[in-house]
N, C-alpha and C positions, 0 to 999 in steps of 0.2 A: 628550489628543491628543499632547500634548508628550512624556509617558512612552511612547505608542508608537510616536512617532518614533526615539525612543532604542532602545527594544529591535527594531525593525525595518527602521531607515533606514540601518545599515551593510550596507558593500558584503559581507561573508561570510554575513550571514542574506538580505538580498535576492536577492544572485543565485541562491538554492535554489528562488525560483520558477518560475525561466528553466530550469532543472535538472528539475527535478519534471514540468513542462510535457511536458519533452523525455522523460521517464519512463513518464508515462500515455501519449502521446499514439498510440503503435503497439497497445497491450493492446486495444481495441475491434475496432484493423481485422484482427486475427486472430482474434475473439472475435464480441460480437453483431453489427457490422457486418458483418462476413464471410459470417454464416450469413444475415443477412438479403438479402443477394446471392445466395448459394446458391436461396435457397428462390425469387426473383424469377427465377430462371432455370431453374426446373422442374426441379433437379435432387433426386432420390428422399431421402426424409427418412432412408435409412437409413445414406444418404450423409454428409447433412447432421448424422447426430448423431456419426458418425465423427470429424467436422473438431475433437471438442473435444479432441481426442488432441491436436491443432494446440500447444495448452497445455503440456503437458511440459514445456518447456524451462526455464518458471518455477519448477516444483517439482523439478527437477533441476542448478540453475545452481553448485549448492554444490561439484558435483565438478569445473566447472572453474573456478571462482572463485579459487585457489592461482595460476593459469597467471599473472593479472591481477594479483599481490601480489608476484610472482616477477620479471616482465619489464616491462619501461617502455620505450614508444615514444618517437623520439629526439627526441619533438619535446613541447610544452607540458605539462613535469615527469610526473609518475607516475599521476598521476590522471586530469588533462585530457585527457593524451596522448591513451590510452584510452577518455575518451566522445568524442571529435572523431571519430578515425579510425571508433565504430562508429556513430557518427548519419550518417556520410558512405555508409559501406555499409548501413546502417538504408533509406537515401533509395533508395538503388538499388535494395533487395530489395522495400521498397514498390512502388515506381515498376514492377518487374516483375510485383508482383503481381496488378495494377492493369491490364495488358495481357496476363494470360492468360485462358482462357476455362472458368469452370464448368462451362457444357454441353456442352462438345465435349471438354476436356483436365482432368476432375478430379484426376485424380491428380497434373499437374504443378500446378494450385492450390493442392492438399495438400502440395507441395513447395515451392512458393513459401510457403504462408505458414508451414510450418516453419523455415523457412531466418528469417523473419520476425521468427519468434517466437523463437529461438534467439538474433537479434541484439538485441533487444529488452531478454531477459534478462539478458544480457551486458552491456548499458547500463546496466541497475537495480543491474549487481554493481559496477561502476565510477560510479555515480553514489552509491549508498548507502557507500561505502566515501568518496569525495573527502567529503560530507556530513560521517562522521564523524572525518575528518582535519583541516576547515579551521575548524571550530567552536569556539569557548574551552567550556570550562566551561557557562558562565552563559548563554550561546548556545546549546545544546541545545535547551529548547524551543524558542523561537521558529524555531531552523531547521528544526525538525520540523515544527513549523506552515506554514512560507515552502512547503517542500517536498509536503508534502498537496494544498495550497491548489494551488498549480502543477498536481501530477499532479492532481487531479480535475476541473480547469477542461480537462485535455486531455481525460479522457475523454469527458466531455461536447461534445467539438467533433470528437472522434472516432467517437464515437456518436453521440449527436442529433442533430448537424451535417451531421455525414454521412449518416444518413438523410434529411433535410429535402431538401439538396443532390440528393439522387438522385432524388428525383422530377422533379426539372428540368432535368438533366445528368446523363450515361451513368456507369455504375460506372467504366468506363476514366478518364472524365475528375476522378470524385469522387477516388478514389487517385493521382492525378496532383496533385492539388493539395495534398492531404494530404503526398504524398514532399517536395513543395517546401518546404511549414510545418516541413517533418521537416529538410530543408536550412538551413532560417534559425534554427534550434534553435543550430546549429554558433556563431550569434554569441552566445547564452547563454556559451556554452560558453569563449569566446576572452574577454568581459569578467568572468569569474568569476576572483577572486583564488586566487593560490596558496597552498598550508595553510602558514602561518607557521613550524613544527617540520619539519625536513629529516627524514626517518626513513630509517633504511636498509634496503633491501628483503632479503626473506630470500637466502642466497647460493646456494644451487640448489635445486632443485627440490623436493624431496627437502624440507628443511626447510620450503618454502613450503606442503607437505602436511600433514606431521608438526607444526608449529613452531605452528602456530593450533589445533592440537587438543590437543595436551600442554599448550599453555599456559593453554587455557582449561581444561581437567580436572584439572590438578592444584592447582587455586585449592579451599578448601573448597567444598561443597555444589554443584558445578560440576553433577551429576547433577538432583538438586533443583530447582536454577536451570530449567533448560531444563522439567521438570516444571511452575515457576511459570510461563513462558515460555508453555505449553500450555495454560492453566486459566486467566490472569488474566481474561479477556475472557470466559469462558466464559456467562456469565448474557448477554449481550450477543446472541453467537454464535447460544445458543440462539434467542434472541426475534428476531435479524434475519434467520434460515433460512425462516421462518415469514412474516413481514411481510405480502409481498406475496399471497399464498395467503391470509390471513384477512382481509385489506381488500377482494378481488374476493368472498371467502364473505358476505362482512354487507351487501353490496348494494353496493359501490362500482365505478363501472365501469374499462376498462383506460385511457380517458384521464383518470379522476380518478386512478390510480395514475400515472398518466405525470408527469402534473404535477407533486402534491402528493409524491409521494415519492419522483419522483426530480428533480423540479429544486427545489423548496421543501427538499428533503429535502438538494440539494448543498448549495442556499446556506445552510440550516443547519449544516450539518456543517463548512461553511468559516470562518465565524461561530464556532462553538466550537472550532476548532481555534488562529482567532488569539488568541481570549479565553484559548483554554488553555494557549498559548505564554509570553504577558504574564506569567500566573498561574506557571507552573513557573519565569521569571524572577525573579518574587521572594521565592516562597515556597521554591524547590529543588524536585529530581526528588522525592524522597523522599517530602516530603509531599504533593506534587502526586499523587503515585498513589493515596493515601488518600484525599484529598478525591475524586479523580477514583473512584475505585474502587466508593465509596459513591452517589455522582452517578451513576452508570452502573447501578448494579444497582437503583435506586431507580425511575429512568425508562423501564423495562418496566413499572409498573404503570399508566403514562399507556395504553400497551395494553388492558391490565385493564379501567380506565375504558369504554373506546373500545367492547370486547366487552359490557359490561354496557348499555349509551348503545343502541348499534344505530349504525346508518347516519346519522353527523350530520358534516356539513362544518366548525365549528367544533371538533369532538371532534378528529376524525381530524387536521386541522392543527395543532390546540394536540399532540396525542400525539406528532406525525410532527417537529414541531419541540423536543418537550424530548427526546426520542431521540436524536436526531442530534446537537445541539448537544453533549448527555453522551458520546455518541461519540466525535465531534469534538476534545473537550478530552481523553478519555481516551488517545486518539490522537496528542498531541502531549507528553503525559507516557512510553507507555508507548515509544515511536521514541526518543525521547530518552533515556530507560531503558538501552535493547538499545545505541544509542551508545554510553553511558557505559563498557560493557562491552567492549569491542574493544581490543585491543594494537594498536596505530598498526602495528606493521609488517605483521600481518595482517589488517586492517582487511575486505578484501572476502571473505576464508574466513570468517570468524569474524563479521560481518553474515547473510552469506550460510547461514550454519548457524541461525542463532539465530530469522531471518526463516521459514525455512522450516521447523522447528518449532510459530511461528505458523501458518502456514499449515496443516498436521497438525492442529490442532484444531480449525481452522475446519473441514475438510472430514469429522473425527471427530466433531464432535457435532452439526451439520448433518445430519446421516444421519438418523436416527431421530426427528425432531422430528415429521416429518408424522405416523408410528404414533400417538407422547405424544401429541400435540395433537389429533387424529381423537378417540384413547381418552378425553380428559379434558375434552374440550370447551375451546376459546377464552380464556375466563374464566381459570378453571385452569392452564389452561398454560402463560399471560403472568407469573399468579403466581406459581406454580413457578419458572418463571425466575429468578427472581429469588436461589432457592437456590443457583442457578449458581455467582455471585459470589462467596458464601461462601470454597470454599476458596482464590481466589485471594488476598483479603483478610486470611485468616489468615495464612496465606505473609510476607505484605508483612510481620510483625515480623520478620522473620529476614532476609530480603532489601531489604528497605527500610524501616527503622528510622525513625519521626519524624522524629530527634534525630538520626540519619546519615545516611551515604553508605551501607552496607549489608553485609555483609562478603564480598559473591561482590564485590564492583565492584574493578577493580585499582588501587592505587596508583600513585600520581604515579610511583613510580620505575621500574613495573612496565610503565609506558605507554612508556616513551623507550628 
């Protein structure tokens, strides 16, 4: 207990949970909260499958990510500045979202919660960016961990919470009090220390575009990188596209999915993201991604099991909890990773890029899993999975050496 007071009782790894929180906690109410309001309000499903367009902003945040590395507002340094002022407008776009009307005004819905979503992402790029400025070294993981742990307690209080709440109080009033949660986020934000290293921001604009992408492409195997960047998680990817489609196929109903895999399933994932935090503190990123690497492609076959078993309540928890927990810790290696990688002046281009890279291969190899797994049956295609991981693994000598730091990662001199 005393070791992880040490790696998680300072105030730069703690306050990432008050961060993180303030991170997830919009993603649902644009997302399955939204649509679940839609649909309570009769409005036509062909409507409701439009609203995922609502999204964009997350997988488009990288082109204005520069603006936020370029300009610092005049108040609580470079980082802060920047999530205060947009969780302040975050509250208001809620708070209006919240008072428009589905069935009478969808398309100003669809406006509000673009405007939303937009401010949302905006926060992720200023919050994942201050993340990896006020971090030492050795702090990596575990602020990768503070910060998960944060964002996915929101989504669950943005999602579950917020449905629960609705059956008892009006959508108006469930988003009303969510903008407020969104308001008290602001004092996360005011008790978070400033990053220790002054950096100077890029000096027009122009560099602030340029100046994160030269600098990252001209480091060897820069191309590569973002290739392993796409692939490490891949066996993972595959088996969690799947999850919940092969739990309701083998006789499980949608409230044992409710439960077991997604709230057993948070608190596992939370659970191995702080174990994996501790773990990448003393062992390094480096090795951490091997161990975690191995962990992760291993714990699809608890799947496998699960497919061959049938329908068993023990199975399916014991499966749903060594999945998530490999998750979990892979999660707090590989964030920590993509940190180590950022030049301090362009921290939120150059997150910003890297992140959403990941995100390309989650939505790339997600695609096709239903056909495989239809064609090869359950069994099979848990196991397969597991070839997934393969080539991210092999990667890992070259990018992340045992015995190193890796040779894409920049040097000490290269950061200031």
């Amino acid at each position: 207990m005393g070791n992880w007071l040490k790696i998680y009782g300072n105030r730069r790894v703690l306050s990432l949970i008050g961060l993180g929180f303030s991170s997830g906690l919009p993603l649902a109410l644009t997302a399955s909260t939204l649509q679940a309001w839609l649909v309570t309000e009769k409005v036509d499903l062909s409507i409701v499958g439009a609203f995922s367009l609502v999204g964009l902003p997350y997988a488009l945040k990288v082109f204005w990510a520069p603006l936020m590395d370029r300009f610092s507002p005049p108040w609580l340094g470079r980082r802060r500045g920047w999530i205060v002022s947009i969780q302040i407008m975050l509250t208001a776009a809620i708070f209006f979202l919240g008072y428009c009307s589905p069935s009478s005004f969808p398309a100003l819905v669809g406006f509000a919660a673009l405007v939303t979503a937009f401010f949302s992402a905006s926060q992720d790029i200023a919050i994942d960016a201050y993340r990896a400025d006020v971090l030492r070294e050795t702090e990596l993981g575990p602020g990768a961990a503070t910060a998960v742990v944060g964002y996915r307690s929101a989504i669950l209080v943005s999602g579950a919470l917020a449905l629960i709440l609705s059956d008892h109080i009006s959508w108006r009033a469930v988003y009303s009090l969510m903008a407020a949660v969104m308001l008290m986020n602001t004092l996360f934000t005011l008790a978070a220390p400033e990053p220790e290293i002054r950096v100077i921001p890029p000096k027009s604009l122009k560099e602030a575009v340029w100046g994160p992408l030269t600098g990252y492409f001209k480091r060897s195997g820069a191309v590569e990188m973002l290739f392993f960047i796409l692939i490490y998680r891949l066996g993972n990817v595959i088996a969690g596209a799947m999850t919940t489609p092969f739990l309701l196929d083998i006789g499980f109903s949608r409230s044992d999915v409710g439960m077991v895999n997604k709230v057993f399933g948070l608190i596992s994932t939370i659970v191995g993201t702080l174990v994996g935090g501790s773990i990448v503190a003393r062992i390094g990123v480096n090795r951490s991604l091997w161990v975690f690497g191995f962990l992760q492609a291993v714990s699809n076959l608890s799947f496998t099991a699960l497919a061959l078993i049938g329908k068993s309540y023990p199975a399916m928890i014991t499966a749903i909890g060594i999945e998530n927990i490999c998750v979990g810790m892979g999660d707090a290696a590989f964030i920590a990773f993509m940190m180590s990688l950022c030049d301090k002046r362009f921290t939120a281009t150059q997150y910003a890029l890297l992140t959403s890279f990941m995100a390309v291969g989650r939505i790339v190899a997600g695609a096709p899993t239903g056909a495989v797994a239809q064609a090869l049956g359950w069994p099979i295609f848990f196991s397969l999975s597991v070839l997934g991981a393969i080539p991210g693994i092999v990667l890992l000598a070259r990018f992340a050496p045992w015995n190193g730091r890796g040779r894409a990662a920049l040097t000490d001199a290269e950061r200031v």
